[in-house]
PQR file of N, CA, C, O and H, with PARSE charges and radii, in Angstrom:
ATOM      1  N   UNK A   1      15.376 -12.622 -17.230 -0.4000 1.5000
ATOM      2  CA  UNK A   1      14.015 -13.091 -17.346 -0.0000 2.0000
ATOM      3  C   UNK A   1      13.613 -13.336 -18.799  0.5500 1.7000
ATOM      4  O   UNK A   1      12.425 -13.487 -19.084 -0.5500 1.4000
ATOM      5  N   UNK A   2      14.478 -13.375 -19.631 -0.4000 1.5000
ATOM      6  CA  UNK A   2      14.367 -13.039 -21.238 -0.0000 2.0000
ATOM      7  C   UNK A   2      13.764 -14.650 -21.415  0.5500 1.7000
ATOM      8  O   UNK A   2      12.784 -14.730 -22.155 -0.5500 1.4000
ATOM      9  H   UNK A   2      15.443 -13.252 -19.400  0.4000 1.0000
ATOM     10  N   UNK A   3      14.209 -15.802 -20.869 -0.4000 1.5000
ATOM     11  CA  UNK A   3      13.852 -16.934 -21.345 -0.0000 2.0000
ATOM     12  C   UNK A   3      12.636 -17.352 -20.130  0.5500 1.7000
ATOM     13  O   UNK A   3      12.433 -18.566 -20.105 -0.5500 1.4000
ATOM     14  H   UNK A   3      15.005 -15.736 -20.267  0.4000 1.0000
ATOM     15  N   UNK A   4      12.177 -16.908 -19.577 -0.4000 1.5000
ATOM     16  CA  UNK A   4      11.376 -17.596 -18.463 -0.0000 2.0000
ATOM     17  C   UNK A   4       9.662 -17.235 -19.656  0.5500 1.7000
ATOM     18  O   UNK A   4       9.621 -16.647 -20.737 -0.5500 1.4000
ATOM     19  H   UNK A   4      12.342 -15.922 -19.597  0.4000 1.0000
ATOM     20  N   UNK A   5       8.693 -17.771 -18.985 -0.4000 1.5000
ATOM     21  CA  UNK A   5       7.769 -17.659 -19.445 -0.0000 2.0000
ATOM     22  C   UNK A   5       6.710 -16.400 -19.255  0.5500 1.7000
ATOM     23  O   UNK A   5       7.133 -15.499 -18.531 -0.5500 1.4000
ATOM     24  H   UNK A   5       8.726 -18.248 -18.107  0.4000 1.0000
ATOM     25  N   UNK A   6       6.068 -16.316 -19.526 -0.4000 1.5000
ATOM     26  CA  UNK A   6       5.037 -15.138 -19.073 -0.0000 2.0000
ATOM     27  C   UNK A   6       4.245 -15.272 -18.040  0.5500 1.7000
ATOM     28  O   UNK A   6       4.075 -14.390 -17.198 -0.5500 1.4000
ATOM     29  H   UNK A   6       5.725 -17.048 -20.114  0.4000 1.0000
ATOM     30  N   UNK A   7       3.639 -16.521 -18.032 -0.4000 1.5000
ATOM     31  CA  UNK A   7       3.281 -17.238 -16.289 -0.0000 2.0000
ATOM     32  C   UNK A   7       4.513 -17.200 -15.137  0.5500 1.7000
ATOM     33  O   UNK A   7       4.462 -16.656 -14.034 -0.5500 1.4000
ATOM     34  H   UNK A   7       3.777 -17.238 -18.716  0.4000 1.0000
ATOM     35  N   UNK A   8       5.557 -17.894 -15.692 -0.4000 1.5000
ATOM     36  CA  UNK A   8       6.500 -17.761 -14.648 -0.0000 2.0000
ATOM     37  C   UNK A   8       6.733 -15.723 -14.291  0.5500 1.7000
ATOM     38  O   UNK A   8       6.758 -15.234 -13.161 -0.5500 1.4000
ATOM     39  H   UNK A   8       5.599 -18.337 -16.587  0.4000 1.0000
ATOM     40  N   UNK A   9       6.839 -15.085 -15.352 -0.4000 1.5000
ATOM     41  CA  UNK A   9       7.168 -13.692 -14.996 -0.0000 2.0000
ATOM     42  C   UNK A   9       5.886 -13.162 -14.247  0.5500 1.7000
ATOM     43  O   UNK A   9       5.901 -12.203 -13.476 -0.5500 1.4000
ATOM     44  H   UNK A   9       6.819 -15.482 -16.269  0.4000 1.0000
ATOM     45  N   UNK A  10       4.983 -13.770 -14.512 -0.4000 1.5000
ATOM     46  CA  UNK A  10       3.578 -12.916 -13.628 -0.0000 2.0000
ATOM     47  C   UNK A  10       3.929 -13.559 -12.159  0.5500 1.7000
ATOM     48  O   UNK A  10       3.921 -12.898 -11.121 -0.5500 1.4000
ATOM     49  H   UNK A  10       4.971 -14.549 -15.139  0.4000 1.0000
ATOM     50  N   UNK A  11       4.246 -14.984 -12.245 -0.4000 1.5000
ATOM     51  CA  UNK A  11       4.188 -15.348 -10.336 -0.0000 2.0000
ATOM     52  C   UNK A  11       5.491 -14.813  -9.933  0.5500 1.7000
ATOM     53  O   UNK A  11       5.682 -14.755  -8.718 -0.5500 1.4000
ATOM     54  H   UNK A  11       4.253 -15.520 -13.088  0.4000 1.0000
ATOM     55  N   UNK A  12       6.859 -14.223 -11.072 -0.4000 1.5000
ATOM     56  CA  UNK A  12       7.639 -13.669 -10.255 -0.0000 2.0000
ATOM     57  C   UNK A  12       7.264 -12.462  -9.856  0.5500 1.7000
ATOM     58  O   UNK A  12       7.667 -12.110  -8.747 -0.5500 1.4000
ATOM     59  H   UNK A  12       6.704 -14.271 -12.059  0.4000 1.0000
ATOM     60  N   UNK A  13       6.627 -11.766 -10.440 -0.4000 1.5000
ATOM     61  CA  UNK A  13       6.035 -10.171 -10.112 -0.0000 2.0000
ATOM     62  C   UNK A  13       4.895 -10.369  -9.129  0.5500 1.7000
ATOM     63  O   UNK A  13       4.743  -9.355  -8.449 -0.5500 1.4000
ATOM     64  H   UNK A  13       6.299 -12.052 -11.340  0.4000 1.0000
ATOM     65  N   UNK A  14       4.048 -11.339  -8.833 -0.4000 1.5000
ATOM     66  CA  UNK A  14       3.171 -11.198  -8.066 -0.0000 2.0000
ATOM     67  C   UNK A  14       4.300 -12.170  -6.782  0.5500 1.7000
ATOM     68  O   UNK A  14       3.754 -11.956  -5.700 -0.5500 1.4000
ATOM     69  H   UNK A  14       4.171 -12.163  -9.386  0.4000 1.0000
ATOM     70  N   UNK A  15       4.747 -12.492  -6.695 -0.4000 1.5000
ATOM     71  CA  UNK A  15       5.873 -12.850  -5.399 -0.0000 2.0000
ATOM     72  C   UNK A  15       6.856 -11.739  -4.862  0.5500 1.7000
ATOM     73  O   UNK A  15       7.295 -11.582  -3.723 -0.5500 1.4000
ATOM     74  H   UNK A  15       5.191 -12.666  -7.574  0.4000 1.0000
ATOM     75  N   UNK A  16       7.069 -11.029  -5.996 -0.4000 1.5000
ATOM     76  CA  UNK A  16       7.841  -9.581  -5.149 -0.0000 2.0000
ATOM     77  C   UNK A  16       6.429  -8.615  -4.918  0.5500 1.7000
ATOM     78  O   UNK A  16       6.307  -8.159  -3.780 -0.5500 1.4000
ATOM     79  H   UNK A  16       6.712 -11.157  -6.921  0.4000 1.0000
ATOM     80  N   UNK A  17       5.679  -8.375  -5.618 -0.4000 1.5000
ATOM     81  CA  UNK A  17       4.179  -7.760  -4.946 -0.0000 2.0000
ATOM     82  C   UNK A  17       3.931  -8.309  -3.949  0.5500 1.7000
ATOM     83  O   UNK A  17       3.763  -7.311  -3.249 -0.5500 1.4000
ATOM     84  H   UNK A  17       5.778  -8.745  -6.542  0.4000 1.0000
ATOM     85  N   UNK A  18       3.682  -9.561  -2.957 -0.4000 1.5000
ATOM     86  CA  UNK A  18       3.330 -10.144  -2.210 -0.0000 2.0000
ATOM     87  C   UNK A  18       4.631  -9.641  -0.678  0.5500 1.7000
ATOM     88  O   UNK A  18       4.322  -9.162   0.413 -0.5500 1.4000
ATOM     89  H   UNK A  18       3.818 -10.372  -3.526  0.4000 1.0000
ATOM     90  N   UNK A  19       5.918  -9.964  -1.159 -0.4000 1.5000
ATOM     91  CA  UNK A  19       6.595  -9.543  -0.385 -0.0000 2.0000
ATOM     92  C   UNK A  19       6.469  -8.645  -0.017  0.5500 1.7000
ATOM     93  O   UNK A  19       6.101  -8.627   1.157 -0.5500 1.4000
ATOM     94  H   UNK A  19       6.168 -10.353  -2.046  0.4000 1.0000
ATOM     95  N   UNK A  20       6.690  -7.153  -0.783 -0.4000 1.5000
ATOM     96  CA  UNK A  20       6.450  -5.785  -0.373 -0.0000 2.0000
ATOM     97  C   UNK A  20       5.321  -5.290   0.197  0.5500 1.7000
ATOM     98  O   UNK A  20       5.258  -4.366   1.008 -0.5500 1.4000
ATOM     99  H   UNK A  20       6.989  -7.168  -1.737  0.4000 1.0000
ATOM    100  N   UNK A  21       4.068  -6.197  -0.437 -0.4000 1.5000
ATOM    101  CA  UNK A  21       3.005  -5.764   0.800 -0.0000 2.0000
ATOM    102  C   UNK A  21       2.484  -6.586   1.848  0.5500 1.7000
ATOM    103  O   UNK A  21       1.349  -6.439   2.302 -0.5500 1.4000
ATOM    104  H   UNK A  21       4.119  -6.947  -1.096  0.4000 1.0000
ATOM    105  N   UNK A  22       3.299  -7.452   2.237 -0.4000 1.5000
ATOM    106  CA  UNK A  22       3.333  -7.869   3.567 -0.0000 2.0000
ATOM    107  C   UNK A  22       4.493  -7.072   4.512  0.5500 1.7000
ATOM    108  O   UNK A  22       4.549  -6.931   5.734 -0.5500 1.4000
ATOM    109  H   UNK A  22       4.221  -7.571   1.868  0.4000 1.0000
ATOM    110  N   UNK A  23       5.378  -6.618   3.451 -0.4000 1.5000
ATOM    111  CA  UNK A  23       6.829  -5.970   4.338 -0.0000 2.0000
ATOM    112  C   UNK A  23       5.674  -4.669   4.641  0.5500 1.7000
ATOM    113  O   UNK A  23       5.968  -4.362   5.797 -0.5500 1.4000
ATOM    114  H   UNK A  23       5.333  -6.733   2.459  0.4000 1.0000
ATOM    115  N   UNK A  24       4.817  -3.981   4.325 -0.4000 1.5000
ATOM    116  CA  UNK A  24       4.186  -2.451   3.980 -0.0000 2.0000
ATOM    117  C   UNK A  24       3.023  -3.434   5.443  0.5500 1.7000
ATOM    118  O   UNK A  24       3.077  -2.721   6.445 -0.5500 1.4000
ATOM    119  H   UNK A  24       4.578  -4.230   3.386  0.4000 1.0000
ATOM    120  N   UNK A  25       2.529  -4.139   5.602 -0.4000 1.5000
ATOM    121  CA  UNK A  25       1.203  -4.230   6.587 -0.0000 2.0000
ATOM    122  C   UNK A  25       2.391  -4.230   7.928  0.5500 1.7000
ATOM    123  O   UNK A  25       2.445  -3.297   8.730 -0.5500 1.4000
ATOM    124  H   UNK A  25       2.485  -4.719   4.789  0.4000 1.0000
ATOM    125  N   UNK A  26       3.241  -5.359   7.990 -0.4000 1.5000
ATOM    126  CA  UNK A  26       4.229  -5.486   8.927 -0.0000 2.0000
ATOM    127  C   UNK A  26       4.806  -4.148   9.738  0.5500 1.7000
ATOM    128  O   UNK A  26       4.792  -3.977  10.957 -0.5500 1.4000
ATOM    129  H   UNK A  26       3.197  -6.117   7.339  0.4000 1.0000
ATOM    130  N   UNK A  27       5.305  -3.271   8.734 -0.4000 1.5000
ATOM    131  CA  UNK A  27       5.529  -2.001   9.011 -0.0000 2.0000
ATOM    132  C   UNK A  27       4.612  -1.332   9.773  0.5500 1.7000
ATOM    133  O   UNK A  27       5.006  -0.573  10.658 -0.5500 1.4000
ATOM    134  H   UNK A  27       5.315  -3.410   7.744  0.4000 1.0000
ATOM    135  N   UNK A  28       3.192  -1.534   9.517 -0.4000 1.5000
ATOM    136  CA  UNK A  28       1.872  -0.566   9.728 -0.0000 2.0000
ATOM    137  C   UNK A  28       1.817  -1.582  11.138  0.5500 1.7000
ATOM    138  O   UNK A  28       2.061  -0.917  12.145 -0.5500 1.4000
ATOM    139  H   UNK A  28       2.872  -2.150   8.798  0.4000 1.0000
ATOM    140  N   UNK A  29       1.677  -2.346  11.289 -0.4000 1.5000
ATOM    141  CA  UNK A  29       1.808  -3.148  12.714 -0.0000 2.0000
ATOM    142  C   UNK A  29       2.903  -2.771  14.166  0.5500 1.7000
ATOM    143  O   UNK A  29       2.835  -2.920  15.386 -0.5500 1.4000
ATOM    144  H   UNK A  29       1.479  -2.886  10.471  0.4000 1.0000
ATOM    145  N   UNK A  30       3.977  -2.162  13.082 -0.4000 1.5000
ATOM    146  CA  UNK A  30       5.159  -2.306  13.827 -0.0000 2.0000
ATOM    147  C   UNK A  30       4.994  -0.739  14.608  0.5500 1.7000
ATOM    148  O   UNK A  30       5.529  -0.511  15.693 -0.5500 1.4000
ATOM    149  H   UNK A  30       4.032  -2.041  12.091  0.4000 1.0000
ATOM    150  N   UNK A  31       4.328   0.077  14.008 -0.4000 1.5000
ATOM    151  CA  UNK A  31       4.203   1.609  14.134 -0.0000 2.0000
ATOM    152  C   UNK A  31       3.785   1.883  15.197  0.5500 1.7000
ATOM    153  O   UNK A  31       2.562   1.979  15.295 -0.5500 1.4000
ATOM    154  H   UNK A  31       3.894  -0.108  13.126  0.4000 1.0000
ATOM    155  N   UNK A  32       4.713   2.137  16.525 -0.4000 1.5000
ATOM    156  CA  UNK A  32       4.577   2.648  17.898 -0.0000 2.0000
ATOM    157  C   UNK A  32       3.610   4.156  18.034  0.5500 1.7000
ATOM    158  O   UNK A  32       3.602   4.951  18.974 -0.5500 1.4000
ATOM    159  H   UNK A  32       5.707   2.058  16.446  0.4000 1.0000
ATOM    160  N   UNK A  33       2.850   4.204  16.779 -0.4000 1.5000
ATOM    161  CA  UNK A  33       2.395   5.886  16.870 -0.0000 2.0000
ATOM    162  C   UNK A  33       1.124   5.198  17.121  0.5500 1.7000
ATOM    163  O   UNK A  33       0.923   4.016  16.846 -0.5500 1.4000
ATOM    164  H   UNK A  33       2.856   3.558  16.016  0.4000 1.0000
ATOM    165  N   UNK A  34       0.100   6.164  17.769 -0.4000 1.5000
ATOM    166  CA  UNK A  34      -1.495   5.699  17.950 -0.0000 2.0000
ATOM    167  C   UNK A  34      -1.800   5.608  17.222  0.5500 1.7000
ATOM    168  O   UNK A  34      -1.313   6.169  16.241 -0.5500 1.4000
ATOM    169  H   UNK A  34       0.263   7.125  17.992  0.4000 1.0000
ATOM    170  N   UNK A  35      -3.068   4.654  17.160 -0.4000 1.5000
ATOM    171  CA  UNK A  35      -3.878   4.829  15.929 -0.0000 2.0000
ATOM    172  C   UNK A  35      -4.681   5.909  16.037  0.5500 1.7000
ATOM    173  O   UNK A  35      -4.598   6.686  16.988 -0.5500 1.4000
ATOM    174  H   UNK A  35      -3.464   4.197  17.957  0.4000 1.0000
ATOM    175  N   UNK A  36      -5.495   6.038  15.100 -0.4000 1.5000
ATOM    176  CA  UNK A  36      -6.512   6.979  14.526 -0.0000 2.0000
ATOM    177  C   UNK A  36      -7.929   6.207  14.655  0.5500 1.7000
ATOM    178  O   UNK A  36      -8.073   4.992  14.799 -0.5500 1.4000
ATOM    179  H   UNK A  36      -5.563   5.407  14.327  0.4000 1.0000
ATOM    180  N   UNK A  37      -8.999   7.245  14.565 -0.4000 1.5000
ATOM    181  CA  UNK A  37     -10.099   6.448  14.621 -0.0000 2.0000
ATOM    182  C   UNK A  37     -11.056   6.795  13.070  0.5500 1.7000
ATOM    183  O   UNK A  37     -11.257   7.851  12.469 -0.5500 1.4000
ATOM    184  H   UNK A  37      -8.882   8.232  14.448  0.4000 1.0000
ATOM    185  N   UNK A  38     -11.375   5.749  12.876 -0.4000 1.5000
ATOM    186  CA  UNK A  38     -11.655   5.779  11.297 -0.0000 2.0000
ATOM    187  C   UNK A  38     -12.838   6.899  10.718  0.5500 1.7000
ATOM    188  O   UNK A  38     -12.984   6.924   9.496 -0.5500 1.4000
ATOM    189  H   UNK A  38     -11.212   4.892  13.364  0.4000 1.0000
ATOM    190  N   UNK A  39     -13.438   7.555  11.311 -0.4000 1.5000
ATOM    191  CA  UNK A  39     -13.834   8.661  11.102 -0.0000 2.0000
ATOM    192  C   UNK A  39     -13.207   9.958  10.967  0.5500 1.7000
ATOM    193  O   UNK A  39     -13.346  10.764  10.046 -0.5500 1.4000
ATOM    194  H   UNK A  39     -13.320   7.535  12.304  0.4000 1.0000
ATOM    195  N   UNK A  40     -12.358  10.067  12.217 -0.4000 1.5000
ATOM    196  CA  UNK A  40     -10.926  11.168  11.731 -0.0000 2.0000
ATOM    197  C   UNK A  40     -10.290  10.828  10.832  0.5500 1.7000
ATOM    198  O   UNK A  40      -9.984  11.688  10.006 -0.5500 1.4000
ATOM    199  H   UNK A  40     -12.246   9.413  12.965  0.4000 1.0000
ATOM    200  N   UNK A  41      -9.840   9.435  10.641 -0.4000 1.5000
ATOM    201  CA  UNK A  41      -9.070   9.367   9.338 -0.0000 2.0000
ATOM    202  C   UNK A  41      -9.709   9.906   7.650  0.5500 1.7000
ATOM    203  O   UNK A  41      -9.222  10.613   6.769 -0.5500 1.4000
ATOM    204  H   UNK A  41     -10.088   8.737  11.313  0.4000 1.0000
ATOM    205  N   UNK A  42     -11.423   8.923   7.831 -0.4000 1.5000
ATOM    206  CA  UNK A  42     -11.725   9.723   7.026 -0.0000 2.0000
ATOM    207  C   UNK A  42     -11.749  11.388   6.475  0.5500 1.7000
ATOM    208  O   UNK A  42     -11.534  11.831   5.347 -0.5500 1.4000
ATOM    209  H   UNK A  42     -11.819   8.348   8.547  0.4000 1.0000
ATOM    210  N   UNK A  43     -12.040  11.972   7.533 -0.4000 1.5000
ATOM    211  CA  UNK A  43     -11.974  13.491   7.592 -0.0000 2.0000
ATOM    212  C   UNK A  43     -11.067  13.823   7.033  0.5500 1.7000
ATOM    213  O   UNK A  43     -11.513  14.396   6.039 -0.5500 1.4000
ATOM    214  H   UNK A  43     -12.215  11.611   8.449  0.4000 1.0000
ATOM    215  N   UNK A  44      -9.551  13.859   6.992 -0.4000 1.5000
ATOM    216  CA  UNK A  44      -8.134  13.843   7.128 -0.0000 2.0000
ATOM    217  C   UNK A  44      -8.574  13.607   5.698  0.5500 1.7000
ATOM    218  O   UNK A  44      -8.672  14.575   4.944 -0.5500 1.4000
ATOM    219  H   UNK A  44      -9.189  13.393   7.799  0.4000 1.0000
ATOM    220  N   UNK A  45      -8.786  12.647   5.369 -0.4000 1.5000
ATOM    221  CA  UNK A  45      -8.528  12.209   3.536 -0.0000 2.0000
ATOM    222  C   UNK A  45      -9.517  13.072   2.566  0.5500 1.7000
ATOM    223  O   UNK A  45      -9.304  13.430   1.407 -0.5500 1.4000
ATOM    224  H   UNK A  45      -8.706  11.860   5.982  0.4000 1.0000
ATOM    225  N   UNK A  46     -10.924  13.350   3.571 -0.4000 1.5000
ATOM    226  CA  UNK A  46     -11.883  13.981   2.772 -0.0000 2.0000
ATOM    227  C   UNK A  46     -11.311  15.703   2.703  0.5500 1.7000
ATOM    228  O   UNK A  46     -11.829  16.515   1.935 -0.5500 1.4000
ATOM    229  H   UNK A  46     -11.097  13.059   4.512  0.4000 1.0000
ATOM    230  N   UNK A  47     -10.733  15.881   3.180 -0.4000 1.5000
ATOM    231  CA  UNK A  47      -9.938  17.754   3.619 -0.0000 2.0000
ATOM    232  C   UNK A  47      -8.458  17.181   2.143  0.5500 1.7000
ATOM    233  O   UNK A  47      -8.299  17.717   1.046 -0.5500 1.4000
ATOM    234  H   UNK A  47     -10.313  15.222   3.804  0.4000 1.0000
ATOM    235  N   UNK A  48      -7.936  16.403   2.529 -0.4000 1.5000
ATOM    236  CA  UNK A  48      -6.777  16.608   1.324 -0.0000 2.0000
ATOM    237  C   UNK A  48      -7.311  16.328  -0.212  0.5500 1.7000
ATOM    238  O   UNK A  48      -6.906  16.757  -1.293 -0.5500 1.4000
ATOM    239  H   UNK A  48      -8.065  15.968   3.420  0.4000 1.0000
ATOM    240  N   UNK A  49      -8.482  15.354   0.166 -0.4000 1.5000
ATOM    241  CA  UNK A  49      -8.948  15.050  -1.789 -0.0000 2.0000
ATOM    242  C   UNK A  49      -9.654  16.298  -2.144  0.5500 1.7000
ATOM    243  O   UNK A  49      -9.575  16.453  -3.363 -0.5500 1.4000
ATOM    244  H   UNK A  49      -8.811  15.006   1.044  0.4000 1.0000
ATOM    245  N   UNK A  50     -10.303  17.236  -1.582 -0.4000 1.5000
ATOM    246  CA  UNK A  50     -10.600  18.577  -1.522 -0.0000 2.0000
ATOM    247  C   UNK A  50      -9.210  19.482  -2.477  0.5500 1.7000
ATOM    248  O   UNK A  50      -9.321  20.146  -3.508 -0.5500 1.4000
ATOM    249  H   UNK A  50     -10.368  17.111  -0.592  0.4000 1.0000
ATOM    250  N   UNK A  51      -7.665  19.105  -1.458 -0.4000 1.5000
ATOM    251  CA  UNK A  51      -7.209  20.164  -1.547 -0.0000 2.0000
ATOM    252  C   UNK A  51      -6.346  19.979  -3.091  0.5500 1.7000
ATOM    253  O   UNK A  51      -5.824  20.842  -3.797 -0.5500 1.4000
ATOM    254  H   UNK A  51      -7.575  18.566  -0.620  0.4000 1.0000
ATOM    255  N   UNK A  52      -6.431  18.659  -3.251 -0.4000 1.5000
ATOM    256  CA  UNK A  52      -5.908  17.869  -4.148 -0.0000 2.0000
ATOM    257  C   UNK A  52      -6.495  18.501  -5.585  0.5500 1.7000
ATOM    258  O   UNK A  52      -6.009  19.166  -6.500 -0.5500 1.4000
ATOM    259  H   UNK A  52      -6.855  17.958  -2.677  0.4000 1.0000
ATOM    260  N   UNK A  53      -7.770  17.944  -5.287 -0.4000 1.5000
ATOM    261  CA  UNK A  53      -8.818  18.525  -6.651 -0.0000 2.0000
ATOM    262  C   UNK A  53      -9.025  20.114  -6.919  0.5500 1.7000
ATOM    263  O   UNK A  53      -9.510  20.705  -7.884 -0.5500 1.4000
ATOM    264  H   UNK A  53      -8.165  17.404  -4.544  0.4000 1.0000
ATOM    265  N   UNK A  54      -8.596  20.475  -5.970 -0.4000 1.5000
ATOM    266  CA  UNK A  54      -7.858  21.949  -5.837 -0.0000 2.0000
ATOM    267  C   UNK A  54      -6.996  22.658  -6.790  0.5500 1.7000
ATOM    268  O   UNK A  54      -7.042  23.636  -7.536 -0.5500 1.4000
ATOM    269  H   UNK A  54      -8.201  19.995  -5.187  0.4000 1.0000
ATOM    270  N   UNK A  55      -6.157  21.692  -6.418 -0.4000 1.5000
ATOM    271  CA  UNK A  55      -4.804  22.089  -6.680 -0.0000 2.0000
ATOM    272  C   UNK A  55      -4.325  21.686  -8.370  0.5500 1.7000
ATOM    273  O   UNK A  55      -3.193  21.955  -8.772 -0.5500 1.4000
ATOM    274  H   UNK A  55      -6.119  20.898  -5.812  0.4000 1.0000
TER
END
């Protein structure tokens, strides 16, 4: 990448960013586990940033 440009290196980094988080939603689609309902989830996150800031 030593000779490419700095535009070209940002759309190559934002094209492997783009890949990986479409491969990361795909995954979350693909996930045979139930969902959650967005209030438990919240809960769940509000109990670990607790244990986090804790810790």
């Amino acid at each position: 990448m030593k000779n490419e440009s700095p535009d070209t290196q940002h759309q190559l980094g934002k094209a492997t960013y783009d890949a990986w988080f479409k491969a990361q939603v795909q995954t979350s689609l693909d996930d045979p586990r139930p969902s959650i309902p967005n209030e438990e989830a919240k809960h769940l996150m509000a109990i670990k940033r607790q244990k986090l800031r804790k810790a």
